[in-house]
Backbone as numpy.savetxt, mean C-alpha at the origin, in Angstrom:
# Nx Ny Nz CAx CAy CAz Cx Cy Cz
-8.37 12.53 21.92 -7.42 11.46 21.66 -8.04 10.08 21.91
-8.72 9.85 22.62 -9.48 8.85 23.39 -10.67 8.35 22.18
-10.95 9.53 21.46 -11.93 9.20 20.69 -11.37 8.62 19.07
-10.07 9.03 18.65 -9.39 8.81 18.01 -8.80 7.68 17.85
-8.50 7.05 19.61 -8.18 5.78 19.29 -9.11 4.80 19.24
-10.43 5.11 19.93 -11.16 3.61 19.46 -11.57 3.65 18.65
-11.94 4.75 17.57 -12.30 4.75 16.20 -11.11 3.91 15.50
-9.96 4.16 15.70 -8.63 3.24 15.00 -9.19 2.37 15.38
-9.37 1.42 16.57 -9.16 0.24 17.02 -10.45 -0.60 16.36
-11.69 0.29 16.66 -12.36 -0.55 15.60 -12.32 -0.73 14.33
-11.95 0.10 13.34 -11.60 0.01 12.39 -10.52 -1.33 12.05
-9.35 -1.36 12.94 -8.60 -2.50 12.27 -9.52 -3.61 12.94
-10.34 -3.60 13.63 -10.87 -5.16 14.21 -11.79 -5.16 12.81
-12.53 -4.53 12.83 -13.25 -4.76 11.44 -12.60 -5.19 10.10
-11.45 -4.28 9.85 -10.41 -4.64 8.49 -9.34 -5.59 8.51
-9.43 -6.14 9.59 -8.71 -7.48 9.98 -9.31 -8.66 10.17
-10.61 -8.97 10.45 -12.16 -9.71 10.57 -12.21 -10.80 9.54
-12.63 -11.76 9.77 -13.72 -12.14 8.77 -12.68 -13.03 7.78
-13.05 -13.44 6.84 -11.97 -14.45 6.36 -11.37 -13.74 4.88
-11.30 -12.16 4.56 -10.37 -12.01 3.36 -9.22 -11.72 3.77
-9.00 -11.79 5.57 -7.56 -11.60 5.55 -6.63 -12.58 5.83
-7.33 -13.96 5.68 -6.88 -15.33 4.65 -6.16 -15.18 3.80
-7.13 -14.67 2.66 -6.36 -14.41 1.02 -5.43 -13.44 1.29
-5.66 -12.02 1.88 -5.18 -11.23 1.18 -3.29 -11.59 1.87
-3.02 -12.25 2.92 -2.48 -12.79 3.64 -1.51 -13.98 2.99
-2.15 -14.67 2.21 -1.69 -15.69 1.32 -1.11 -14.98 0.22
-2.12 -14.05 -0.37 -1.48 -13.04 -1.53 -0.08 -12.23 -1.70
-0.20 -11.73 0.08 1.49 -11.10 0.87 2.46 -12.14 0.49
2.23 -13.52 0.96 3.57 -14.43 0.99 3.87 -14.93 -0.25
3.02 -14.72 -1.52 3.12 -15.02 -2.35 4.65 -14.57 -3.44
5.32 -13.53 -3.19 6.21 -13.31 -3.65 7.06 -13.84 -3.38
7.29 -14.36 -1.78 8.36 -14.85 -1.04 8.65 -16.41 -1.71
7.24 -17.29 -1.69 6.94 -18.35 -2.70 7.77 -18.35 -4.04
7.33 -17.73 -3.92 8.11 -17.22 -6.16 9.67 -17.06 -5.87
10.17 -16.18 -4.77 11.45 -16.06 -4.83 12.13 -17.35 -4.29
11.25 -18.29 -3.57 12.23 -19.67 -2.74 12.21 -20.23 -3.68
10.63 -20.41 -4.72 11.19 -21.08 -6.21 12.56 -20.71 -6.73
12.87 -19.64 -7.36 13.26 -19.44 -8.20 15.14 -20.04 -7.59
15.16 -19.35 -6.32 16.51 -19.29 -5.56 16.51 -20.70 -5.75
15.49 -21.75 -5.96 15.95 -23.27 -5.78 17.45 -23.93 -6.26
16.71 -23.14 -7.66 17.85 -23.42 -9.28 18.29 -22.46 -9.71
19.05 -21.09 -8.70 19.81 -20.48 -9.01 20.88 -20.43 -8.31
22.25 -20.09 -9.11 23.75 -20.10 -8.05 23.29 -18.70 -6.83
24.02 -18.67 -6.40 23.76 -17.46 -5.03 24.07 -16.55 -5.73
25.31 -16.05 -6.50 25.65 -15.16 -7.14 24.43 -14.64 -8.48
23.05 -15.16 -8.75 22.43 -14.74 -9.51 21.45 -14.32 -8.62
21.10 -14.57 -7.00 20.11 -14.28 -6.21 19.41 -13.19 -6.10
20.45 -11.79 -6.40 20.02 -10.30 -6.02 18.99 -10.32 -7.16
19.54 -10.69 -8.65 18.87 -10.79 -9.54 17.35 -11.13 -9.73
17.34 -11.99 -9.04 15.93 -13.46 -9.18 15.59 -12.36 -7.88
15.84 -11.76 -6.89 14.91 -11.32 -5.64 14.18 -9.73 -6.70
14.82 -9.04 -7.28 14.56 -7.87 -7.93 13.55 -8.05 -9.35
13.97 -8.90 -10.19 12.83 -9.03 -11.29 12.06 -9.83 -11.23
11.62 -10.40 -10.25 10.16 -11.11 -10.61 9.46 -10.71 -9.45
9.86 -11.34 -7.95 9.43 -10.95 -6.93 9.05 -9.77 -6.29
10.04 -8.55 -6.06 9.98 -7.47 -5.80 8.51 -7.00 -6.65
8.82 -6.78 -8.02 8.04 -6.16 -9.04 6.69 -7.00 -8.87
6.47 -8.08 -8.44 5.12 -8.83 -8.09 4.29 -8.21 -6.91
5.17 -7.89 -5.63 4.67 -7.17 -4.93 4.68 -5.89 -4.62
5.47 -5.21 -5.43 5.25 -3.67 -5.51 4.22 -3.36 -6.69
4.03 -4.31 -8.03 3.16 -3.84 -8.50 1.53 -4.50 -8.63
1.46 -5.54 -7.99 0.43 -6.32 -7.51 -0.22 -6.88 -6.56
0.56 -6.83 -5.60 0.11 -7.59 -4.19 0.38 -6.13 -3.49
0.82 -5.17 -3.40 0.87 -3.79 -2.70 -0.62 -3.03 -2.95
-0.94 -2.93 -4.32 -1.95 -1.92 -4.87 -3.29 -2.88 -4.45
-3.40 -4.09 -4.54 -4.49 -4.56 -4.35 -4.41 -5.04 -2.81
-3.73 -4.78 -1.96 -3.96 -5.10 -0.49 -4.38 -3.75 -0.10
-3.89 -2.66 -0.32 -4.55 -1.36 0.11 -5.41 -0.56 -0.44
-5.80 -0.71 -1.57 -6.96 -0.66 -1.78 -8.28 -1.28 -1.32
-8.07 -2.93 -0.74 -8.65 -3.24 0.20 -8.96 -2.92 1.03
-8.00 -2.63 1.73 -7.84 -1.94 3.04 -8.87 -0.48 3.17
-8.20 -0.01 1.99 -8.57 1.61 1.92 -9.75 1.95 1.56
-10.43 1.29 0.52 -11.71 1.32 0.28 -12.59 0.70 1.55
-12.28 -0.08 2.53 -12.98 -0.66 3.11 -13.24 -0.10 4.81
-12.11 0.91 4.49 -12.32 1.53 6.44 -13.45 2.42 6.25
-14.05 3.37 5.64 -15.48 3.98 5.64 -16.15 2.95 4.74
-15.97 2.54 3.43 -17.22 1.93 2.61 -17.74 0.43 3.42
-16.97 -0.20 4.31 -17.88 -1.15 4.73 -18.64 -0.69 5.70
-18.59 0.49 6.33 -19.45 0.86 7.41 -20.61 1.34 6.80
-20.28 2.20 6.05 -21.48 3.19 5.00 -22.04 1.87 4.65
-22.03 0.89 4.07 -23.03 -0.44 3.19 -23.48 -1.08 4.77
-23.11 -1.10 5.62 -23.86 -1.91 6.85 -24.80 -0.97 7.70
-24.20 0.53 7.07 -25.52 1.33 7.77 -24.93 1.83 9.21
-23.47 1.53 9.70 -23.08 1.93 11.41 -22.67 3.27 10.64
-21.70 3.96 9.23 -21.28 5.06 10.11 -22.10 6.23 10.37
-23.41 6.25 10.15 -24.11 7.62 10.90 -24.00 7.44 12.23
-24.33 6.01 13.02 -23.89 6.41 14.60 -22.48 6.85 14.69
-21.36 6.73 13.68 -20.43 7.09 14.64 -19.98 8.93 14.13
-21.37 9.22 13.19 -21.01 10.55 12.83 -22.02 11.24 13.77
-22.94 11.07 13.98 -23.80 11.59 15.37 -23.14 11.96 16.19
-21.55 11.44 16.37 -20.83 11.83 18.09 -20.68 13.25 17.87
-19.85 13.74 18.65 -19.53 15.66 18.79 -18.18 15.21 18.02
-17.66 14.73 17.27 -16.04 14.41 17.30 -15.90 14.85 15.53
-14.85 15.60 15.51 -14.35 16.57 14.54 -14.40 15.66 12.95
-14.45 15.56 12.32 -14.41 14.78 10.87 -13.01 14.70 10.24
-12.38 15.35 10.73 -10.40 15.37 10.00 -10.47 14.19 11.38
-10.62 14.39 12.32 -9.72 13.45 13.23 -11.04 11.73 12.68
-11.89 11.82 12.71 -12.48 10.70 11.50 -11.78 9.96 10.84
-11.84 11.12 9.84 -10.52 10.72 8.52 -9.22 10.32 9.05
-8.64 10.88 9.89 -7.47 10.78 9.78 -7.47 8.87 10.77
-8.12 8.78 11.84 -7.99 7.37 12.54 -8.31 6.31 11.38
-9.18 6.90 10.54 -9.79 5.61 9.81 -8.60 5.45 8.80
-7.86 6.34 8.38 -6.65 6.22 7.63 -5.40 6.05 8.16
-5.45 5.95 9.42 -4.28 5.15 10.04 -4.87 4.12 10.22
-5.77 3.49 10.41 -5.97 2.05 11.05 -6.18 1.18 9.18
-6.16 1.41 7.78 -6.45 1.01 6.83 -4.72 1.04 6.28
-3.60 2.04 7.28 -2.70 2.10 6.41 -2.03 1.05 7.27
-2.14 1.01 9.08 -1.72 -0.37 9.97 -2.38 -1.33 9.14
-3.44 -1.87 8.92 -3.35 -2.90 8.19 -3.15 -3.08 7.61
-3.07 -2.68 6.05 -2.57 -3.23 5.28 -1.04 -3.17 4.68
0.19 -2.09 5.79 1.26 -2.53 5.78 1.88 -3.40 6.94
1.17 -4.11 7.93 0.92 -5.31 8.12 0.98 -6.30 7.25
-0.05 -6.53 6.42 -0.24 -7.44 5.93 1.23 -7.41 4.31
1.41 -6.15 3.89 2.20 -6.20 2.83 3.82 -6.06 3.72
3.76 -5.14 4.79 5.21 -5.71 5.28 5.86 -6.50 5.33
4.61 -8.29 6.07 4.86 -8.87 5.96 5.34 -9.81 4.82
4.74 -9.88 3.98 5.15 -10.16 2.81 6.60 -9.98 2.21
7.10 -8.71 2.25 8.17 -8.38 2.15 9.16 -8.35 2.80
8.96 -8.73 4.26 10.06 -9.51 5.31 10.37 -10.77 5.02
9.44 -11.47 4.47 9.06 -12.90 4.13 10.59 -13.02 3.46
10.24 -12.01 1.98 11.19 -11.66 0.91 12.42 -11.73 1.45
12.28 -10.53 1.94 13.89 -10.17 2.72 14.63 -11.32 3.54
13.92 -11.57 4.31 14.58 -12.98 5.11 15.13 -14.09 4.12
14.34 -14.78 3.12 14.43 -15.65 1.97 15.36 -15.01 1.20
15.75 -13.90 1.06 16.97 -13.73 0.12 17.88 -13.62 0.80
18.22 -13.38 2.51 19.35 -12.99 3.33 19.48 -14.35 3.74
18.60 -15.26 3.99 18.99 -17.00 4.10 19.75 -17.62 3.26
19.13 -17.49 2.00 20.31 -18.11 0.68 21.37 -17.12 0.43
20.90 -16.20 0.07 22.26 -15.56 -0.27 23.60 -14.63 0.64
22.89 -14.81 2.27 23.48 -13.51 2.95 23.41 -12.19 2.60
22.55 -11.65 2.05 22.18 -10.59 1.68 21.08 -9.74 2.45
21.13 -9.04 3.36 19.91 -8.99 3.99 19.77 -7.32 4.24
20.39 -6.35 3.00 20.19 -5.35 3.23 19.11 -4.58 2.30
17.91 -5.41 2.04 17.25 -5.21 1.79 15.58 -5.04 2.21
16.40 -5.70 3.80 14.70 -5.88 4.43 14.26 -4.34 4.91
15.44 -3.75 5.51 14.31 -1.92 6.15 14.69 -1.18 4.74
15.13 -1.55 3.50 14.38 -0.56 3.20 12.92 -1.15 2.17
12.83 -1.93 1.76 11.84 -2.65 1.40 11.30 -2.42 2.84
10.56 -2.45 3.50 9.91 -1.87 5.07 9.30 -0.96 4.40
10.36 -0.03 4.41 10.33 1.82 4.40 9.01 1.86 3.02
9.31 1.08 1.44 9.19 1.08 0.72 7.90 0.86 0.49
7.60 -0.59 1.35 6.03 -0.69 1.63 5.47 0.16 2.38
5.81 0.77 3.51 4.80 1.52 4.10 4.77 3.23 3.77
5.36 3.43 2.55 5.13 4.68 2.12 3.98 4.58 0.89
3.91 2.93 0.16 3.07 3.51 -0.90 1.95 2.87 -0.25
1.78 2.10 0.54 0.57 1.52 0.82 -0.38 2.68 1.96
1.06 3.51 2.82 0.09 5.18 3.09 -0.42 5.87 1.65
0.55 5.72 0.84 0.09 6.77 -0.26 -1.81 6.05 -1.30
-1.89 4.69 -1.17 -2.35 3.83 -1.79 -3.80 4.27 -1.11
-3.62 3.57 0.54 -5.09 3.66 1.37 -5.73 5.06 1.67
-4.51 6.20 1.33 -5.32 7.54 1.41 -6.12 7.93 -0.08
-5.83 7.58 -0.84 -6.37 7.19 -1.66 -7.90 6.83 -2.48
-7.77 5.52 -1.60 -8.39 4.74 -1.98 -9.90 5.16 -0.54
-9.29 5.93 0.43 -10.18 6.10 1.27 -11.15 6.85 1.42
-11.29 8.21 0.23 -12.19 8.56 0.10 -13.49 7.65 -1.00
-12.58 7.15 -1.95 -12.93 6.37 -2.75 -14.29 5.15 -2.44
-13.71 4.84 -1.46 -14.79 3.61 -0.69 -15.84 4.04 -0.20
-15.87 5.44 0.45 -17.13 5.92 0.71 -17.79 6.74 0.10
-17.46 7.16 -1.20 -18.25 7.57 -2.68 -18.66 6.64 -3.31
-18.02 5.43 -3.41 -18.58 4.42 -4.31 -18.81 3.07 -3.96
-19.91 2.09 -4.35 -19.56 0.70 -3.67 -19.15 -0.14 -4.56
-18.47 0.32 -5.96 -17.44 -0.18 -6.73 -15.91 0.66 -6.10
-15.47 0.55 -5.36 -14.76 1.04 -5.06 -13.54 -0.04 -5.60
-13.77 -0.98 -5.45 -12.63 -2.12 -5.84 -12.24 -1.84 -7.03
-13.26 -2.02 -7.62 -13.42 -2.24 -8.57 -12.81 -1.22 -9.41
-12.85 -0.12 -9.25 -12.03 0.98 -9.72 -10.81 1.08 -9.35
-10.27 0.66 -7.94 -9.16 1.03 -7.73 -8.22 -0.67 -8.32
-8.91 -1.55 -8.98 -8.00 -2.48 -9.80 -7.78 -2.01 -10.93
-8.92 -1.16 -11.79 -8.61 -0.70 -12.79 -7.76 0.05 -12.64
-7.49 1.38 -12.01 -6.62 2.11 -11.43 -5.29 1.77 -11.42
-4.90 0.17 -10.73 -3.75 -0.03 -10.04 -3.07 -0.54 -11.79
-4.43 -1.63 -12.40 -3.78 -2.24 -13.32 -3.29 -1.55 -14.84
-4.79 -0.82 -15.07 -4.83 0.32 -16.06 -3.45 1.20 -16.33
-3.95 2.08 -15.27 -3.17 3.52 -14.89 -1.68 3.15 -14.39
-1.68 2.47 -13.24 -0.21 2.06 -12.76 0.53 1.37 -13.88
0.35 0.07 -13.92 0.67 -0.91 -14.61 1.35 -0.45 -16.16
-0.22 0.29 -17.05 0.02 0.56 -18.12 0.46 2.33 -18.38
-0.61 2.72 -18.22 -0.24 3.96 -18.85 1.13 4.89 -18.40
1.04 4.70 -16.69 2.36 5.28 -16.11 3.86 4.54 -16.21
3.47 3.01 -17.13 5.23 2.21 -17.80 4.97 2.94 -19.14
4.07 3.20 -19.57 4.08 3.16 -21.28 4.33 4.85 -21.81
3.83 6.02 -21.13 3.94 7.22 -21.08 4.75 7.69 -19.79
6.34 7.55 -19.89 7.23 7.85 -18.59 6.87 9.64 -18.29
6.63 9.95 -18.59 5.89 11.70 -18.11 4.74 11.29 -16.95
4.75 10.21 -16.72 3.47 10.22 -16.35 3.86 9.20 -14.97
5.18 8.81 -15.04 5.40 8.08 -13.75 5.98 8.66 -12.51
5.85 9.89 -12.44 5.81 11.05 -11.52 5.38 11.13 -10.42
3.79 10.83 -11.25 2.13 10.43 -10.54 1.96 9.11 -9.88
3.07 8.14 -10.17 2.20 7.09 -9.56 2.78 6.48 -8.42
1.70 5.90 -7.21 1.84 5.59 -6.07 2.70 4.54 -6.09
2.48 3.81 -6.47 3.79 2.38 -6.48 4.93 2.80 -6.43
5.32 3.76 -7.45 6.95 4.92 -7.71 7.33 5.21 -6.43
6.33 5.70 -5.60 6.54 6.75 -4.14 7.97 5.38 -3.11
7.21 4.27 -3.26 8.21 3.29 -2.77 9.26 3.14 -3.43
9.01 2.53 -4.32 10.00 2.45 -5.41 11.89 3.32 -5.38
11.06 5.02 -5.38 12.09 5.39 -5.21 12.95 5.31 -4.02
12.28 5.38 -3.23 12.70 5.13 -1.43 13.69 4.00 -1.79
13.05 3.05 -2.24 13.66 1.40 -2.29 15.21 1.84 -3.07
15.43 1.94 -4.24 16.54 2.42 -4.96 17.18 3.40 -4.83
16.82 4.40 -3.86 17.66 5.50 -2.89 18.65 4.73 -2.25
18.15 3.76 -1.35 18.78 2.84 -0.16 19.28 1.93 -0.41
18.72 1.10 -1.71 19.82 0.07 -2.36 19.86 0.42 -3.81
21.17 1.18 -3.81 21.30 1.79 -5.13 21.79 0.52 -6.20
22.07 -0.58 -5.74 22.68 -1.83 -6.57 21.41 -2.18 -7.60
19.79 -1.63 -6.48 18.45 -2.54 -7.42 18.23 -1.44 -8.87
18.68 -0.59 -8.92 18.53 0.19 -10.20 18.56 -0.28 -11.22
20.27 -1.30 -11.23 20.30 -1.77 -12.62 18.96 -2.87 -13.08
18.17 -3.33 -11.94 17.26 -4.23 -12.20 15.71 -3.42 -12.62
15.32 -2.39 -11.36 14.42 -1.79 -11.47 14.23 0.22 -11.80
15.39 0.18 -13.11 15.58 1.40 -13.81 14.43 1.45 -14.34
13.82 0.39 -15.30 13.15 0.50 -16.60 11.56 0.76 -16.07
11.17 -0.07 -14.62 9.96 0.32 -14.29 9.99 1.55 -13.49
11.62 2.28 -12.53 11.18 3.65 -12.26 10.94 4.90 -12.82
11.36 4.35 -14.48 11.27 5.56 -15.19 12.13 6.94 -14.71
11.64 7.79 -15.46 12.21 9.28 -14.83 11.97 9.26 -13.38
11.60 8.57 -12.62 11.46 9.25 -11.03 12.82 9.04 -10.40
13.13 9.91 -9.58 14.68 9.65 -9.45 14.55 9.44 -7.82
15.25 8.17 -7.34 15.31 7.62 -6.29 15.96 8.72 -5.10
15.10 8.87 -4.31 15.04 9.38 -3.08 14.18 9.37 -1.75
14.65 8.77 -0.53 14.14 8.30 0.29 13.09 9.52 1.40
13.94 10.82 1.18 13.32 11.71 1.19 12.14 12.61 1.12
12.52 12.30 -0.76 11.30 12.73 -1.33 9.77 12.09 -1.12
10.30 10.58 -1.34 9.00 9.84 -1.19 8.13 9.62 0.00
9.10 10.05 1.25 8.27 10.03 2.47 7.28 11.59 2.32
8.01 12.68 1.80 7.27 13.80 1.65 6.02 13.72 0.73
6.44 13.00 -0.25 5.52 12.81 -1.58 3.96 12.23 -0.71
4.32 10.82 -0.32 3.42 10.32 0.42 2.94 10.98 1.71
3.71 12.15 2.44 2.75 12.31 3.37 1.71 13.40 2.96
2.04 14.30 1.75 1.65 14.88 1.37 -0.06 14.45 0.89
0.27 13.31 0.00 -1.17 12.72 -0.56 -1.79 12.19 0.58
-1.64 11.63 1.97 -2.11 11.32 3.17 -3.13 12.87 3.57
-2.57 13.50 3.88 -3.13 14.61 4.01 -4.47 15.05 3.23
-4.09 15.35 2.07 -4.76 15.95 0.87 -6.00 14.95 1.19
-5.87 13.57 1.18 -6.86 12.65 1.29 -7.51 12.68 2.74
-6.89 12.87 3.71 -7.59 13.39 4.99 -8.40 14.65 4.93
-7.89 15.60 4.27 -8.93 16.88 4.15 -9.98 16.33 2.90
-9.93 15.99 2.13 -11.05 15.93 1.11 -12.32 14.90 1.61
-11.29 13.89 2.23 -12.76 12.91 3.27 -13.37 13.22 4.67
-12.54 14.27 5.45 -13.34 15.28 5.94 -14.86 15.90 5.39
-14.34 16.78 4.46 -15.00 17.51 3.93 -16.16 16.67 3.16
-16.10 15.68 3.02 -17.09 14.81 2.29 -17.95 14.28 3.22
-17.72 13.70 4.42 -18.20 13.58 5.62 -18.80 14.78 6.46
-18.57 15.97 6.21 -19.30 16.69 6.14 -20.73 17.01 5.71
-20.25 17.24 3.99 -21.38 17.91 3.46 -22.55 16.43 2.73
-21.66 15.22 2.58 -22.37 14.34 1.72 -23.49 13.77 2.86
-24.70 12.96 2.14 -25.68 11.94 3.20 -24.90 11.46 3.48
-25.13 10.43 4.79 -24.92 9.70 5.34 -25.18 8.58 5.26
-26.73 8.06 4.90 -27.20 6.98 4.71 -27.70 6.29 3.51
């Protein structure tokens, strides 16, 4: 356990470090921005509206996928490119419990950083409009896809040092396009995993965000299962890669 946690702890000092968690930080509040715009020059009674189609959908489908992929690609791939993680694979210490600290400390940060963002939200729409039953589950919402996102993205970073780089194509490509444009296919995608959580709990955001959940049918349930499921799957496969792959 002992070994588990300072592997977490360095990990978020490292993925918290340094100045991209500036941007990626600025990037979080950026929805909240967009929604105090918009609420400027709208009556209160159009507010739920203006918080659900522009904002929400900004950071569930853009500022979510590209903060944890950050995150996620970066808890093994920045160690692997600086050359530390063979010392910390030299120890006696199991490779699932590896995986698994380095994927809690990539999923603490970066629903940190996107929580915040979306409290931002929540607060800014419960200020103008009195509406504020949107902040736990927007919570819930972020920290199920941004687990589902950084497990992900975490084997990813230490197979490749385009790792970004794939997982934008990924978020923008695959999420964005193919899983709005072929609804068979929005089943599969991580952004959904919140999504549905989100419209389980506030069944009012449907009429706004039907068209991007597609067939996935809102349940708060499911999506915590959905996501812990891919957490896992991604903990055993980066095990096992840490295993058998070089190191250096």
């Amino acid at each position: 356990m002992r070994a588990f946690t300072a592997i977490m702890a360095a990990t978020l000092r490292q993925l918290l470090g340094g100045r991209r968690i500036i941007a990626l930080a600025f990037m979080a509040l950026l929805p909240a921005g967009v929604l105090l715009a918009l609420l400027a020059g709208e009556p209160t009674v159009g507010a739920d509206r203006s918080f659900h189609e522009a904002p929400l959908v900004i950071l569930m489908v853009i500022v979510l996928p590209v903060i944890s992929l950050v995150f996620g690609a970066g808890a093994l791939g920045d160690e692997r490119r600086d050359a530390t993680l063979s010392f910390l694979l030299l120890r006696p210490v199991p490779r699932t419990l590896v995986a698994g600290a380095k994927l809690l400390a990539a999923w603490a940060a970066a629903f940190a950083v996107v929580g915040t963002g979306g409290a931002a939200m929540s607060v800014t729409l419960g200020a103008r409009a009195g509406n504020w039953g949107t902040l736990g589950p927007l919570l819930l919402a972020a920290a199920l896809s941004t687990l589902a996102y950084t497990a992900v993205f975490l084997a990813l970073g230490y197979l490749t040092r385009h790792a970004v780089l794939v997982g934008l194509v990924y978020a923008f490509v695959w999420e964005s396009g193919m899983t709005t444009a072929v609804s068979s296919l929005a089943t599969v995608s991580l952004m959904r995993i919140g999504l549905s959580a989100y419209t389980a709990l506030v069944p009012a955001s449907r009429r706004y965000l039907g068209e991007l959940l597609g067939v996935v049918e809102p349940g708060a349930g499911g999506a915590a299962a959905k996501a812990s499921v891919v957490a896992l799957l991604a903990v055993a496969a980066t095990a096992a890669l840490l295993r058998r792959r070089d190191i250096t």
